[in-house]
PDB file with one MODEL, atoms N, CA, C and O in Angstrom:
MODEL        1
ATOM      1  N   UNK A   1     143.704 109.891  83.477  1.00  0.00           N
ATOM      2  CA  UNK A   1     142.581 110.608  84.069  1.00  0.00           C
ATOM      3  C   UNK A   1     141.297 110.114  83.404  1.00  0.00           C
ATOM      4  O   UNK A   1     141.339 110.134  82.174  1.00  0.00           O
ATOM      5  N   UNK A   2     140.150 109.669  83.966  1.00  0.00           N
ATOM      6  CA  UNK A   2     138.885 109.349  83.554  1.00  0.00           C
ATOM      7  C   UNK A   2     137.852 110.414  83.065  1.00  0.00           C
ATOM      8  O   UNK A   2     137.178 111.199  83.732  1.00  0.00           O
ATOM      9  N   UNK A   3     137.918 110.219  81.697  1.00  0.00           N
ATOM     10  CA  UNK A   3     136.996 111.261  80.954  1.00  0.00           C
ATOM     11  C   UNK A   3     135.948 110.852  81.116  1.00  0.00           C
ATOM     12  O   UNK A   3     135.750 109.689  80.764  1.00  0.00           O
ATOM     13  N   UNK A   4     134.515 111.851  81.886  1.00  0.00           N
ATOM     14  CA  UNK A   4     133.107 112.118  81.828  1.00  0.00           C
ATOM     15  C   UNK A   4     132.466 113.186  80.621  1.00  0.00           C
ATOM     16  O   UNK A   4     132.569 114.394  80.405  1.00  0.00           O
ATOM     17  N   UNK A   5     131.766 112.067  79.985  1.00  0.00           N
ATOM     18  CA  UNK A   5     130.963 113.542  78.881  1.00  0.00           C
ATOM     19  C   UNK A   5     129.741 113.428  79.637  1.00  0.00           C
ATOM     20  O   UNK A   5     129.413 112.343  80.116  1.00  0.00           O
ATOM     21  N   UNK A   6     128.899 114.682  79.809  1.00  0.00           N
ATOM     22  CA  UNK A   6     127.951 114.928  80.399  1.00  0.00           C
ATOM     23  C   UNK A   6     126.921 115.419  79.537  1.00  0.00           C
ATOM     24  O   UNK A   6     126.975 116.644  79.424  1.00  0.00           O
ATOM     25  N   UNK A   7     125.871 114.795  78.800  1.00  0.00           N
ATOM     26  CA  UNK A   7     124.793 115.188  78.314  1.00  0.00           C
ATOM     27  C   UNK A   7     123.663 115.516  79.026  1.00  0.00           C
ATOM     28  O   UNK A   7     122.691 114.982  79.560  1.00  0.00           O
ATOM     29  N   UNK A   8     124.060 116.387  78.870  1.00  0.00           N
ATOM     30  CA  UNK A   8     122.198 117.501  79.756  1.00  0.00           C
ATOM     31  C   UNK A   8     122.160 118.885  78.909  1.00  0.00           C
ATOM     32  O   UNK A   8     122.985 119.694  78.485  1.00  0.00           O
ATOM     33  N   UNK A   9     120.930 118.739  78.897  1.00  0.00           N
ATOM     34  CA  UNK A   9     120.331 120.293  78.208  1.00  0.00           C
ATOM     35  C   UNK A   9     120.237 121.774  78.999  1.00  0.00           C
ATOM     36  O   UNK A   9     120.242 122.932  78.583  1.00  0.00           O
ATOM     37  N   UNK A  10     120.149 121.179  80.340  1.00  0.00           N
ATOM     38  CA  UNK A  10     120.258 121.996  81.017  1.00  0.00           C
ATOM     39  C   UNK A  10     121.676 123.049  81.694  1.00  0.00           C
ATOM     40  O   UNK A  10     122.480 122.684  82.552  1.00  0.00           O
ATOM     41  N   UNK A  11     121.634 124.371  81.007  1.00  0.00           N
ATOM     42  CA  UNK A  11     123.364 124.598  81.309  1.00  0.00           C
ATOM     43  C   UNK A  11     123.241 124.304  82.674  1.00  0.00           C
ATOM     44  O   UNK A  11     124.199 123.629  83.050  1.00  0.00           O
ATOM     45  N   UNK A  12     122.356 124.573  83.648  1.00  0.00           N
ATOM     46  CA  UNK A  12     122.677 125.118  85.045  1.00  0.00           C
ATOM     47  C   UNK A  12     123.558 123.266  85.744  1.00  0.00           C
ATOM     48  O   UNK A  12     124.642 123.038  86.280  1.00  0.00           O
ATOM     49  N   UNK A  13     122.449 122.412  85.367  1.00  0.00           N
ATOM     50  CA  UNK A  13     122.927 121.447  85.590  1.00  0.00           C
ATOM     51  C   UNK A  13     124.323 120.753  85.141  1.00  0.00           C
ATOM     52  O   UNK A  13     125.150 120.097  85.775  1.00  0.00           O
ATOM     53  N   UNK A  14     124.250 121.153  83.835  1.00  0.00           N
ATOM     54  CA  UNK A  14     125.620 120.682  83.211  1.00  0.00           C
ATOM     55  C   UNK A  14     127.125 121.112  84.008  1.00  0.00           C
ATOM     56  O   UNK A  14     128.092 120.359  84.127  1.00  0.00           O
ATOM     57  N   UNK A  15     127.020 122.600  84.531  1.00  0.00           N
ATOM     58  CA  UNK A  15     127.405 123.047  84.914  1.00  0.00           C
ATOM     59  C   UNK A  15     127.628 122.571  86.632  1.00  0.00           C
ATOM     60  O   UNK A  15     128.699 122.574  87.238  1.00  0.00           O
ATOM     61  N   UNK A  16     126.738 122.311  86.985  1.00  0.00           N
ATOM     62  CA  UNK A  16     126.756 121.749  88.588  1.00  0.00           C
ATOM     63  C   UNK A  16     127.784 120.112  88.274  1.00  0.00           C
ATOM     64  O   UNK A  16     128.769 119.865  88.970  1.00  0.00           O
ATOM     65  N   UNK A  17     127.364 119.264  87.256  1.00  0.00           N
ATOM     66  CA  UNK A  17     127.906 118.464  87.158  1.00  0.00           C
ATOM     67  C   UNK A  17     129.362 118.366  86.627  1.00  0.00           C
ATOM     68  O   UNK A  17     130.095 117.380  86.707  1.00  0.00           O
ATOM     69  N   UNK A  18     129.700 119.804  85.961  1.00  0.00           N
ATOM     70  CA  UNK A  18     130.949 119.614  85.418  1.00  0.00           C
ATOM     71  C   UNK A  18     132.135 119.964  86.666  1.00  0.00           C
ATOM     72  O   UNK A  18     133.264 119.505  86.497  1.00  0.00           O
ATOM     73  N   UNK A  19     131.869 120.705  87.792  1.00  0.00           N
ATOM     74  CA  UNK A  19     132.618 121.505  88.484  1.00  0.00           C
ATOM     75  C   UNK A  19     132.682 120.179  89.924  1.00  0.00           C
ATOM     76  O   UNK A  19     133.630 119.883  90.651  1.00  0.00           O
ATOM     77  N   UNK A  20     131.419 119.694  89.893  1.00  0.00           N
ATOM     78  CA  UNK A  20     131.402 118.254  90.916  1.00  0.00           C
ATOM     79  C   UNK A  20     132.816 117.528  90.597  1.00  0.00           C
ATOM     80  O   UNK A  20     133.844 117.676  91.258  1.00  0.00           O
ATOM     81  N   UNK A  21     132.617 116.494  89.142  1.00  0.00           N
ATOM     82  CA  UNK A  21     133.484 115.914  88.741  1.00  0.00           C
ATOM     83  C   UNK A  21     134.877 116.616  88.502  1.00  0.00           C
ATOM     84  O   UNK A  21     135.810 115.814  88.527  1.00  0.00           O
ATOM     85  N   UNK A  22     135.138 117.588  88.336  1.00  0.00           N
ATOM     86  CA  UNK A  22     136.525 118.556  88.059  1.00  0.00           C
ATOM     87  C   UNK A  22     136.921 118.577  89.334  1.00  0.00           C
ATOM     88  O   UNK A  22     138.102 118.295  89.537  1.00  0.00           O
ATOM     89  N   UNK A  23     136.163 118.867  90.351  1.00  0.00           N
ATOM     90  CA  UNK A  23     136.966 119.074  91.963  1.00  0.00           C
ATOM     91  C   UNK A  23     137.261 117.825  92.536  1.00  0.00           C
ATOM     92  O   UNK A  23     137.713 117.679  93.672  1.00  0.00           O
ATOM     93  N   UNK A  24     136.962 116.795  91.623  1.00  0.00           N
ATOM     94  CA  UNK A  24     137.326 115.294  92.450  1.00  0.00           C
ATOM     95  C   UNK A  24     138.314 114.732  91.105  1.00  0.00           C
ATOM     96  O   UNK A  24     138.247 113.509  90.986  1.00  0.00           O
ATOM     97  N   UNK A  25     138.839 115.135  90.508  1.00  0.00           N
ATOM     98  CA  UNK A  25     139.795 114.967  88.842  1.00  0.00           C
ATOM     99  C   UNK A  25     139.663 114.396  87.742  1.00  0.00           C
ATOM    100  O   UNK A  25     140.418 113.755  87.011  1.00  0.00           O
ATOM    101  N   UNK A  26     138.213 114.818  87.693  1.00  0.00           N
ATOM    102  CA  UNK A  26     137.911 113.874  86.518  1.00  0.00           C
ATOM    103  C   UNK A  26     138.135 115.085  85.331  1.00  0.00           C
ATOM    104  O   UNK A  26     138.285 116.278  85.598  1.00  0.00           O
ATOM    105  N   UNK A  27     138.120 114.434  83.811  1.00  0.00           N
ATOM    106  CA  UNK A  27     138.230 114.983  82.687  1.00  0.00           C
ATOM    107  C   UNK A  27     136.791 115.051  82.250  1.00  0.00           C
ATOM    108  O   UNK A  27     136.141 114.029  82.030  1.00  0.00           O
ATOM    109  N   UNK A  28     136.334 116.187  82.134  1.00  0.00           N
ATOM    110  CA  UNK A  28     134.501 116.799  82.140  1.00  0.00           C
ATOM    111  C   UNK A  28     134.593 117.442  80.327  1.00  0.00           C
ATOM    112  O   UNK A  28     135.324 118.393  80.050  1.00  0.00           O
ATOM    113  N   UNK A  29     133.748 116.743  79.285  1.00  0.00           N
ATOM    114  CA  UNK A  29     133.233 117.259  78.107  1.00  0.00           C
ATOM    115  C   UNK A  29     131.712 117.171  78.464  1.00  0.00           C
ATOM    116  O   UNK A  29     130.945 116.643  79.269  1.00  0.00           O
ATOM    117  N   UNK A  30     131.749 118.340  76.949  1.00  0.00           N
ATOM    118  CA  UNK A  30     129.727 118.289  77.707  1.00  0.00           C
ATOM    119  C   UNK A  30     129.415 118.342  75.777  1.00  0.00           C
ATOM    120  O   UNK A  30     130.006 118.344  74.697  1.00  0.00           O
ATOM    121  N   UNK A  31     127.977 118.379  76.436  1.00  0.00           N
ATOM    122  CA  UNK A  31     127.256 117.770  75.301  1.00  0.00           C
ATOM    123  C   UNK A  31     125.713 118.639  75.400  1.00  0.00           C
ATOM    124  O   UNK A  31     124.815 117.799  75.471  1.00  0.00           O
ATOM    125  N   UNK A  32     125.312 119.668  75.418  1.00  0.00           N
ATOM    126  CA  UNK A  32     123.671 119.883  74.994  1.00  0.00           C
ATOM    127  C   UNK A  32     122.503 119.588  74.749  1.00  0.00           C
ATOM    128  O   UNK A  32     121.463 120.208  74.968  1.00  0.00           O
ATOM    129  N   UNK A  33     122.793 118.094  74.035  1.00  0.00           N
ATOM    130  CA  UNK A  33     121.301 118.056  73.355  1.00  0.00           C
ATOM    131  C   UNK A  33     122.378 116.294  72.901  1.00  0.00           C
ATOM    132  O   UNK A  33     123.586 116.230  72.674  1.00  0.00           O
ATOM    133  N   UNK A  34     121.180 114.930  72.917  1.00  0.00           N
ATOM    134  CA  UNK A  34     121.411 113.911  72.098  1.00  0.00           C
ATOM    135  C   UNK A  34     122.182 113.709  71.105  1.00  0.00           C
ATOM    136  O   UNK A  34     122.980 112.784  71.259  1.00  0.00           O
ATOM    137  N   UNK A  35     122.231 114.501  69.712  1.00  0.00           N
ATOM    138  CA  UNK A  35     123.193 114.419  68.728  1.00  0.00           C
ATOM    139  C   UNK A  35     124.204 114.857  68.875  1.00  0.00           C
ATOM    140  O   UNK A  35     125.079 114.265  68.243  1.00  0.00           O
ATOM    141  N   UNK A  36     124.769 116.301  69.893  1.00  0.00           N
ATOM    142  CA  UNK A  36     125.958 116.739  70.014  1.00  0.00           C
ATOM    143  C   UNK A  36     126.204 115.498  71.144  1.00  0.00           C
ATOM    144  O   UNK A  36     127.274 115.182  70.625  1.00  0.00           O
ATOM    145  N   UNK A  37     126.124 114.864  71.885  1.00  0.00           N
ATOM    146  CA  UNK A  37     126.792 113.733  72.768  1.00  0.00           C
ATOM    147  C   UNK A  37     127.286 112.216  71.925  1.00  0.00           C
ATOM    148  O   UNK A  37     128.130 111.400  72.295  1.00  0.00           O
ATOM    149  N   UNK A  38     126.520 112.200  70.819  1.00  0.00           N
ATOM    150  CA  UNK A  38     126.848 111.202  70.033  1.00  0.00           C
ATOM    151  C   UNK A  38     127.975 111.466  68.969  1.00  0.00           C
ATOM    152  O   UNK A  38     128.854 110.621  68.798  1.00  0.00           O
ATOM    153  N   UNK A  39     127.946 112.756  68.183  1.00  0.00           N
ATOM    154  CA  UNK A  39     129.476 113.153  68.276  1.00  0.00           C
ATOM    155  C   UNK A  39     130.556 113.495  69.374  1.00  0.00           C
ATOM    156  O   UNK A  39     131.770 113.406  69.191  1.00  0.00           O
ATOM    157  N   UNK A  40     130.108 113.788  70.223  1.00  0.00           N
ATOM    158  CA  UNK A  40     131.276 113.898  70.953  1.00  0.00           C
ATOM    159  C   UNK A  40     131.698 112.481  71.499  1.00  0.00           C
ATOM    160  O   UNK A  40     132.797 112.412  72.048  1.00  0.00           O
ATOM    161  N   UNK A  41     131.041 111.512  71.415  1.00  0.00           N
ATOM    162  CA  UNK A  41     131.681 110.246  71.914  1.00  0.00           C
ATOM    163  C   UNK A  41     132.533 109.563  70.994  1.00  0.00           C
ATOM    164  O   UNK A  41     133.558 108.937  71.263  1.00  0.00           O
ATOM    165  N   UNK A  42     131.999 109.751  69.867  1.00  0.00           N
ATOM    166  CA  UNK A  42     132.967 109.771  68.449  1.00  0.00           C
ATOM    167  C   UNK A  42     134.415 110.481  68.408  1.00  0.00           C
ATOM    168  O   UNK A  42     135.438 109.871  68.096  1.00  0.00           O
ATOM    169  N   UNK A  43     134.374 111.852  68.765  1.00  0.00           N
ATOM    170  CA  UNK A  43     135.128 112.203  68.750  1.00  0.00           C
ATOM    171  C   UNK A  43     136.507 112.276  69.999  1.00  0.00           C
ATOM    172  O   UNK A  43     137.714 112.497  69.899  1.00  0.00           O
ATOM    173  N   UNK A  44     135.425 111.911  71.351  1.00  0.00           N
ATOM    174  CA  UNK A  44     136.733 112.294  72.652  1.00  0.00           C
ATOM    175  C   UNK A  44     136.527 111.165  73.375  1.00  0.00           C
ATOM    176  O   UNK A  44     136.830 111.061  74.564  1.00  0.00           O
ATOM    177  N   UNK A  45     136.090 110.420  72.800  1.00  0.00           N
ATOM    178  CA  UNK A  45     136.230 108.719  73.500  1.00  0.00           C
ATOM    179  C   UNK A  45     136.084 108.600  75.340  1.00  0.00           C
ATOM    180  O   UNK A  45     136.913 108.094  76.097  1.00  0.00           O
ATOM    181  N   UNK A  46     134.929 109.161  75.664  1.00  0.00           N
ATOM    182  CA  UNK A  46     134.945 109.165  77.051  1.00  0.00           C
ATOM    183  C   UNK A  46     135.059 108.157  78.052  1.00  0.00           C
ATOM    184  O   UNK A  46     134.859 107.177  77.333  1.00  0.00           O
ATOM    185  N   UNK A  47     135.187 107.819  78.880  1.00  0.00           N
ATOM    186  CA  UNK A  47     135.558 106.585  79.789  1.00  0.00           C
ATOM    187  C   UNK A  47     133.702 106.286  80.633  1.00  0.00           C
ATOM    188  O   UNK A  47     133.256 105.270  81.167  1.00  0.00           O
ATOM    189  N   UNK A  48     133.300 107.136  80.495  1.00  0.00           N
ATOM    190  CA  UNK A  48     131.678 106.587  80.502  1.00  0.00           C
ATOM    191  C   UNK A  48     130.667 107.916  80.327  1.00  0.00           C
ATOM    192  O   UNK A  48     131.208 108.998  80.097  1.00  0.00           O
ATOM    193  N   UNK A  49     129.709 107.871  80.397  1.00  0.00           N
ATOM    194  CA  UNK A  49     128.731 108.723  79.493  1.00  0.00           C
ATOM    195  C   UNK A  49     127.470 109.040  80.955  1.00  0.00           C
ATOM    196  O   UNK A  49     126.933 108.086  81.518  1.00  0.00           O
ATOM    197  N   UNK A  50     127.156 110.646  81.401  1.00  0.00           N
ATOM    198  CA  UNK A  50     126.310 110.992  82.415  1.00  0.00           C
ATOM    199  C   UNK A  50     125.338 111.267  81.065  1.00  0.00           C
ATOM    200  O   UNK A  50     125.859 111.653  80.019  1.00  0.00           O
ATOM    201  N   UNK A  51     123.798 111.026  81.174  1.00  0.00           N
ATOM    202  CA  UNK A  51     123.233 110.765  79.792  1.00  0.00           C
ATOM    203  C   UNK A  51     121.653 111.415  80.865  1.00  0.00           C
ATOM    204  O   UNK A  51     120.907 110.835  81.654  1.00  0.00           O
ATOM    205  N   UNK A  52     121.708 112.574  80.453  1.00  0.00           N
ATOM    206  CA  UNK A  52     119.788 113.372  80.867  1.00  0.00           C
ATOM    207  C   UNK A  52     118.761 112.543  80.358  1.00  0.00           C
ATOM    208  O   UNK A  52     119.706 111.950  79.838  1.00  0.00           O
ATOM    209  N   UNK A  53     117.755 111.912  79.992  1.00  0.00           N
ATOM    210  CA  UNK A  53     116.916 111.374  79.670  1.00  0.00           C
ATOM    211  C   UNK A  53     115.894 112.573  78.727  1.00  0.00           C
ATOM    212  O   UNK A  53     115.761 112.474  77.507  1.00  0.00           O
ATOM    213  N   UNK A  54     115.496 113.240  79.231  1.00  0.00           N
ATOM    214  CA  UNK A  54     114.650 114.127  78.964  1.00  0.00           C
ATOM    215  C   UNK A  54     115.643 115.810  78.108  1.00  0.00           C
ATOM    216  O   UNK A  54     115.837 116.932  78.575  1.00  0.00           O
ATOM    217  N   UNK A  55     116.049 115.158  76.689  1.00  0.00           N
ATOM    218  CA  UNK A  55     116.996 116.284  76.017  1.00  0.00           C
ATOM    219  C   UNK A  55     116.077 116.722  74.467  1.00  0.00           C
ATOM    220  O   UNK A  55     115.273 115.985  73.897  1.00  0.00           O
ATOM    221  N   UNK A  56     116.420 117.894  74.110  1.00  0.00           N
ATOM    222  CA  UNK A  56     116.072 118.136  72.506  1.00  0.00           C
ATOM    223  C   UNK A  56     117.161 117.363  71.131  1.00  0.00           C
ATOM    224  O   UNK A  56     118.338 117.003  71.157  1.00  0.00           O
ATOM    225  N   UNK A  57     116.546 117.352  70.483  1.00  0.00           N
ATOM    226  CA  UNK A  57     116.911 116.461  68.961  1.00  0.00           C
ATOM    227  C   UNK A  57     116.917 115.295  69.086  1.00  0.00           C
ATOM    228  O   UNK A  57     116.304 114.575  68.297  1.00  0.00           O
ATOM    229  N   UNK A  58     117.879 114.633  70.503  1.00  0.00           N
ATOM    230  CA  UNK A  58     117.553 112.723  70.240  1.00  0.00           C
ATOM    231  C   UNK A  58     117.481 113.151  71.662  1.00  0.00           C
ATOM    232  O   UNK A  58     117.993 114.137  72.192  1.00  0.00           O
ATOM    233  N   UNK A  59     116.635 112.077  72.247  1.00  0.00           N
ATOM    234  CA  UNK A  59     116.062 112.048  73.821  1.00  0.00           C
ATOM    235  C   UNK A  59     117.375 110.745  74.393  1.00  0.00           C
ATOM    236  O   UNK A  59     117.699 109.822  73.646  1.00  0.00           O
ATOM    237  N   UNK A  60     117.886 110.897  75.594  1.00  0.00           N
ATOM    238  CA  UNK A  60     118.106 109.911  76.061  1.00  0.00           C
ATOM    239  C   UNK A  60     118.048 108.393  75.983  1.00  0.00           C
ATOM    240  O   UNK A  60     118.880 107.528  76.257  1.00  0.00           O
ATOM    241  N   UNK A  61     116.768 108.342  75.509  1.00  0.00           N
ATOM    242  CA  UNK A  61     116.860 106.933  74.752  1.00  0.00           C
ATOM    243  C   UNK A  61     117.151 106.464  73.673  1.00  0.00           C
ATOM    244  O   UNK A  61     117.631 105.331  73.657  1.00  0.00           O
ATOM    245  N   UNK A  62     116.944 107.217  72.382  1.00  0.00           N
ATOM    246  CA  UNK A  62     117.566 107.069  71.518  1.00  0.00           C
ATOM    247  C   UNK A  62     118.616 107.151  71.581  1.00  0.00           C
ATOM    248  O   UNK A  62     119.308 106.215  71.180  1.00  0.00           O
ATOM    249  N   UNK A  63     119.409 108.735  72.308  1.00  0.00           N
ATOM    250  CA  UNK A  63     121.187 107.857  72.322  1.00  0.00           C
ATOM    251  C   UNK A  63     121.457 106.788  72.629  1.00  0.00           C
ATOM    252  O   UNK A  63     122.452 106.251  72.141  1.00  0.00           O
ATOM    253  N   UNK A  64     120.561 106.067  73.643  1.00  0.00           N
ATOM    254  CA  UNK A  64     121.123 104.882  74.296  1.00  0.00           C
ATOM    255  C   UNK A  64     121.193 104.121  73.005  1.00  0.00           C
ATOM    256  O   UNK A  64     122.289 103.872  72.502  1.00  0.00           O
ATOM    257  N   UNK A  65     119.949 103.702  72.391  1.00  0.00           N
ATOM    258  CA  UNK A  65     119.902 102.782  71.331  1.00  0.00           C
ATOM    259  C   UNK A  65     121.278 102.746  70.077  1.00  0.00           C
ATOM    260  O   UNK A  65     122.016 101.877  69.612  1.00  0.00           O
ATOM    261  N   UNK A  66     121.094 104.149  69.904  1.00  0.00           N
ATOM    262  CA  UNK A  66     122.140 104.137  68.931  1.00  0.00           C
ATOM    263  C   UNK A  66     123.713 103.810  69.471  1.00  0.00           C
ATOM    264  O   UNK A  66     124.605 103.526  68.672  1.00  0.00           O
ATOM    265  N   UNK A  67     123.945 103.892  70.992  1.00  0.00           N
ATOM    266  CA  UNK A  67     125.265 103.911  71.187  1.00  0.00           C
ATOM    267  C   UNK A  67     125.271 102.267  71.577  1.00  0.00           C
ATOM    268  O   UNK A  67     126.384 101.741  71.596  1.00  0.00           O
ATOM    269  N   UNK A  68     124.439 101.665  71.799  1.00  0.00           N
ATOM    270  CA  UNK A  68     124.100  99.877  71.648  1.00  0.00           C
ATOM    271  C   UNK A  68     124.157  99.092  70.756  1.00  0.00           C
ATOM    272  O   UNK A  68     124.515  97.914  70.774  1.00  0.00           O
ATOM    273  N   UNK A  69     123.652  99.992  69.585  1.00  0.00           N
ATOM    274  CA  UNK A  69     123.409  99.278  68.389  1.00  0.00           C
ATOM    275  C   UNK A  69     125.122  99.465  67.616  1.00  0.00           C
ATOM    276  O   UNK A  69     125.334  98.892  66.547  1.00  0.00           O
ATOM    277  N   UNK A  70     126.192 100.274  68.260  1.00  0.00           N
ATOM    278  CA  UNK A  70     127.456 100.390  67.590  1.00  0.00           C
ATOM    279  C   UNK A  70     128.328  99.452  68.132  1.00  0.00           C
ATOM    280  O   UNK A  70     128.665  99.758  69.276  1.00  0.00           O
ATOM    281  N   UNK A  71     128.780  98.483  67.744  1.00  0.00           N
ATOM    282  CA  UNK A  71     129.562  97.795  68.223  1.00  0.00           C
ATOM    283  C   UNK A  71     131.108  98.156  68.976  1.00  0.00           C
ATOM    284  O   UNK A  71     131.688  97.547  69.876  1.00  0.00           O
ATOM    285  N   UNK A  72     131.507  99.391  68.222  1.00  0.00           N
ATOM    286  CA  UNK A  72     132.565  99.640  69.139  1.00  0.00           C
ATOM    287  C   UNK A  72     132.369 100.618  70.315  1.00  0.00           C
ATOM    288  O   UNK A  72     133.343 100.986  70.972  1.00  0.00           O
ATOM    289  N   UNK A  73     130.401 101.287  70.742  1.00  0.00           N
ATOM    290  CA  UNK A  73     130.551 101.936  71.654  1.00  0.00           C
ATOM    291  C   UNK A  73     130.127 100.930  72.718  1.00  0.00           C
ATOM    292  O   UNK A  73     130.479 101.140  73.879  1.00  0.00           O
ATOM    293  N   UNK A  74     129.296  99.700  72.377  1.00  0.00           N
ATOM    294  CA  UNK A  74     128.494  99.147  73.145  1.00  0.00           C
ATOM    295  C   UNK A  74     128.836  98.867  74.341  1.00  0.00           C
ATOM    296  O   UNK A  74     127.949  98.400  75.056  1.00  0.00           O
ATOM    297  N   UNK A  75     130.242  99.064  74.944  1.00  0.00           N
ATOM    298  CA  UNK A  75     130.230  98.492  76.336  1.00  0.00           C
ATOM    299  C   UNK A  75     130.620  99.917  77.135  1.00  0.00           C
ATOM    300  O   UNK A  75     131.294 100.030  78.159  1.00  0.00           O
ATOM    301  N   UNK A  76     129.955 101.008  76.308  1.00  0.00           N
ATOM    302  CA  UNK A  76     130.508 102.519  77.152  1.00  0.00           C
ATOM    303  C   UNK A  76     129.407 102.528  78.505  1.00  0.00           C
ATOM    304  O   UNK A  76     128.200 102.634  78.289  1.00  0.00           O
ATOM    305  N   UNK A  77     129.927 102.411  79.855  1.00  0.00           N
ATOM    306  CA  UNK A  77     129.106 102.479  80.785  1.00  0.00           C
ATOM    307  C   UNK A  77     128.134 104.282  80.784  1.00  0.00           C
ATOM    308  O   UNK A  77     128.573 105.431  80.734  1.00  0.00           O
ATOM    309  N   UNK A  78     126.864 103.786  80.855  1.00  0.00           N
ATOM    310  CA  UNK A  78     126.135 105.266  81.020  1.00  0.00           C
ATOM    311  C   UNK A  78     125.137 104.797  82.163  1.00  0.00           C
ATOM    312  O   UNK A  78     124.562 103.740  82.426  1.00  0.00           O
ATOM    313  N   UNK A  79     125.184 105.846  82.626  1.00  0.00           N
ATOM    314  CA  UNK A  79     124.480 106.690  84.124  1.00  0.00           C
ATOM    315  C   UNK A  79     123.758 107.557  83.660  1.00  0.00           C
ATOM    316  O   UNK A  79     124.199 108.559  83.098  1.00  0.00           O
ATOM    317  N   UNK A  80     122.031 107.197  83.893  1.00  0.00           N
ATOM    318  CA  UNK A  80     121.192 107.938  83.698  1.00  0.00           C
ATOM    319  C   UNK A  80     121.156 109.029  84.685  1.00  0.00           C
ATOM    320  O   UNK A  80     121.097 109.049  85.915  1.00  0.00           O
ATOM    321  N   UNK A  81     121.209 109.923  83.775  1.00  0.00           N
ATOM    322  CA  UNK A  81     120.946 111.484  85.067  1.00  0.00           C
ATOM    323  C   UNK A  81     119.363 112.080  84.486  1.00  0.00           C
ATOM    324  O   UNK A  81     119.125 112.345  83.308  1.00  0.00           O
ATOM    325  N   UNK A  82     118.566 112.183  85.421  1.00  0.00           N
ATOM    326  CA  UNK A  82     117.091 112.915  85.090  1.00  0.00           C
ATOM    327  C   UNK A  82     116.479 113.211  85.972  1.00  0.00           C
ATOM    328  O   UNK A  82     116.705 112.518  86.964  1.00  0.00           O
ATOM    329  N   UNK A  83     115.603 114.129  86.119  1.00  0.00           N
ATOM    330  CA  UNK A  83     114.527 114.817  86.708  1.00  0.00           C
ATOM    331  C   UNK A  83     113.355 113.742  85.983  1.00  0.00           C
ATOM    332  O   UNK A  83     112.455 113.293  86.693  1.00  0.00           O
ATOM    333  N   UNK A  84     113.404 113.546  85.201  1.00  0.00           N
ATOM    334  CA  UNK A  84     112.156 112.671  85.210  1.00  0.00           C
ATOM    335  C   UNK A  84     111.197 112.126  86.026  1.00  0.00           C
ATOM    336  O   UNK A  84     111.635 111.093  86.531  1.00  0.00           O
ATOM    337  N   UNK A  85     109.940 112.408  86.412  1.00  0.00           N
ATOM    338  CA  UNK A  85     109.595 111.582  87.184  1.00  0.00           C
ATOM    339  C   UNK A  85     107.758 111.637  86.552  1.00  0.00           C
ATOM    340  O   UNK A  85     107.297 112.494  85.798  1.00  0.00           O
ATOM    341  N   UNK A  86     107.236 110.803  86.973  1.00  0.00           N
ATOM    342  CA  UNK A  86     106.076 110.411  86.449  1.00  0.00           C
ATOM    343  C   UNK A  86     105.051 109.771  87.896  1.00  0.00           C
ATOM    344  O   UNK A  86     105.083 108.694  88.491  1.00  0.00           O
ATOM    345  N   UNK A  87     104.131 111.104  88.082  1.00  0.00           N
ATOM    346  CA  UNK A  87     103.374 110.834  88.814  1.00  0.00           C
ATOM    347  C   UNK A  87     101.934 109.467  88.765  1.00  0.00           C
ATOM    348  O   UNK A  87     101.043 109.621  87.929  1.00  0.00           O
ATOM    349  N   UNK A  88     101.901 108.460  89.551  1.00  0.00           N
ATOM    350  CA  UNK A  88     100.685 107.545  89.287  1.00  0.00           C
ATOM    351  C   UNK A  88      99.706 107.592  90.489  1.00  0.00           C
ATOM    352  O   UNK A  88      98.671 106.927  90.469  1.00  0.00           O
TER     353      UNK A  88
ENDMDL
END
């Protein structure tokens, strides 16, 4: 079964995303905030990483960096999930 960890800060979302992936069989861990997703990838070895951009303690990008800069996470596929958007 293909494990998804889902980092978002947002429960409501986390939640929309965990019950998506569960009704189609995926294996759903979640994550809160940047540093709890970087242990949990440590710890439950996910098969790829849904990653919020916009989180408290490490932002989206810094996880990215740090999970790049590890050689044994570096080829974990992540899918940016965000509301982000930036009006010009």
């Amino acid at each position: 079964m293909t494990k998804v960890l889902v980092a978002e800060d947002n429960p409501v979302n986390r939640e929309l995303l965990r019950e998506l992936l569960e009704n189609r069989g995926y294996a759903v861990v979640e994550a809160p905030d940047g540093q709890e997703a970087l242990r949990m990838i440590e710890q439950t070895h996910p098969d790829i990483l849904l990653l919020d951009i916009g989180m408290p303690v490490l932002d989206g990008f810094a996880v990215m960096r740090k999970i790049r800069e590890n050689p044994s996470l570096a080829t974990l596929p992540v899918l940016a999930v965000t509301g982000l958007c930036h009006a010009r």
